[in-house]
C-alpha positions in Angstrom: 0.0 0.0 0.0 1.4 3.0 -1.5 -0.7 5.7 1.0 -1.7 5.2 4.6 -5.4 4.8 4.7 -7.5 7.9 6.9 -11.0 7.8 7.7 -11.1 11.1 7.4 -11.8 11.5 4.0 -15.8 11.6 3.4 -16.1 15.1 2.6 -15.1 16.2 -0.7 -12.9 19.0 0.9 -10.8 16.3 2.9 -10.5 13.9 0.0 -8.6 17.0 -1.8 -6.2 17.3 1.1 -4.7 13.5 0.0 -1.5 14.4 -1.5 -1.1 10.6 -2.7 -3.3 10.5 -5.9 -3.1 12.9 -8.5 -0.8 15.6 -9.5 -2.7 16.6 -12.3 -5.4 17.5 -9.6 -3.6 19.4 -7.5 -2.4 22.1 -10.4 -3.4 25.2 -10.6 -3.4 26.6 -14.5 -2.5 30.5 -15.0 -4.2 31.7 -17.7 -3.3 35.5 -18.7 -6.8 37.9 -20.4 -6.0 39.9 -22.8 -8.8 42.4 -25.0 -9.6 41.6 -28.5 -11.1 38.5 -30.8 -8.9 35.5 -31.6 -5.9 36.4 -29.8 -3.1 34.0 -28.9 -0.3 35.3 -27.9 3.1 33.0 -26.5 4.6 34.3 -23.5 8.3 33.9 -24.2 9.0 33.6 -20.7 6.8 31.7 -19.9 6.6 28.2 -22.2 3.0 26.6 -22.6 1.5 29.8 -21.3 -0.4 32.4 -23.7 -2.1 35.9 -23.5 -6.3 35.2 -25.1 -9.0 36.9 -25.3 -12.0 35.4 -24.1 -13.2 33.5 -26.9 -9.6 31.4 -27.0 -9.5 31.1 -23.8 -12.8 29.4 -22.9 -11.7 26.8 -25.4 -8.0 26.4 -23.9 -10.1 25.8 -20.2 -12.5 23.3 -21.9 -9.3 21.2 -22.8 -7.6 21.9 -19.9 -10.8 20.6 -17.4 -10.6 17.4 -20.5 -7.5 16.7 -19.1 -8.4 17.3 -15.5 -6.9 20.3 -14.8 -9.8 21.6 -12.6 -8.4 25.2 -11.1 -7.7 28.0 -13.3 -6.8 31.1 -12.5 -6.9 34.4 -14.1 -4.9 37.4 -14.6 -6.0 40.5 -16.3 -3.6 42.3 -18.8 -5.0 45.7 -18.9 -3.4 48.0 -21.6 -1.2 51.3 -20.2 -3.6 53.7 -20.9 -6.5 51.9 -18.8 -3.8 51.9 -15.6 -3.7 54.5 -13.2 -3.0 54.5 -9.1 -6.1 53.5 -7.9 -7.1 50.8 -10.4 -10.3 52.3 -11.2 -10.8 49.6 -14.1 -10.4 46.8 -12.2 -13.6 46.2 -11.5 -15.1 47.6 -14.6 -17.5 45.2 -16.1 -16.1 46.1 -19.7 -12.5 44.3 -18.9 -12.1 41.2 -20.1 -11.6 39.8 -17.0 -15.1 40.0 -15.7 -16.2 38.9 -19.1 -14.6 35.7 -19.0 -15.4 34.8 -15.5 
């Protein structure tokens, strides 16, 4: 037996803390919103990791969930001239941050 049995484990919260299983499960996918139609951009920094707009990207998390990569998270890229110091578009509803989520 590879993993020490718990009875602990009937909730699904508690099942998720057994680090034994699956990798894949325990991965967290960045996935990086840019404005725009049809965009896919590489990050050279970053291999396997692109700047989409929305449309691309509810695609690339479809795949990603086939695969059963099951957390995603999302970072905005807002251009220059949206930024200021108090990050008054953040919350706008016209970003395409809140339009993918």
């Amino acid at each position: 037996m590879n993993i020490r049995p718990r009875i602990n484990r009937w909730t699904p919260a508690r099942r998720d803390l057994n680090f034994g299983h699956s990798i894949i499960s325990s991965l967290v996918q960045p996935h990086f919103v840019v404005a725009g139609s049809g965009v896919d951009q590489e990050i050279s920094s970053m291999p396997g990791i692109n700047r989409q707009s929305v449309d691309v990207l509810l695609s690339t998390i479809a795949k990603d969930m086939a695969m059963g990569i099951t957390a995603h998270m999302l970072f905005p890229v807002v251009d220059s001239h949206d930024k200021d110091s108090s990050a008054s578009k953040a919350s706008s509803q016209d970003m395409p941050l809140q339009q993918a989520v």
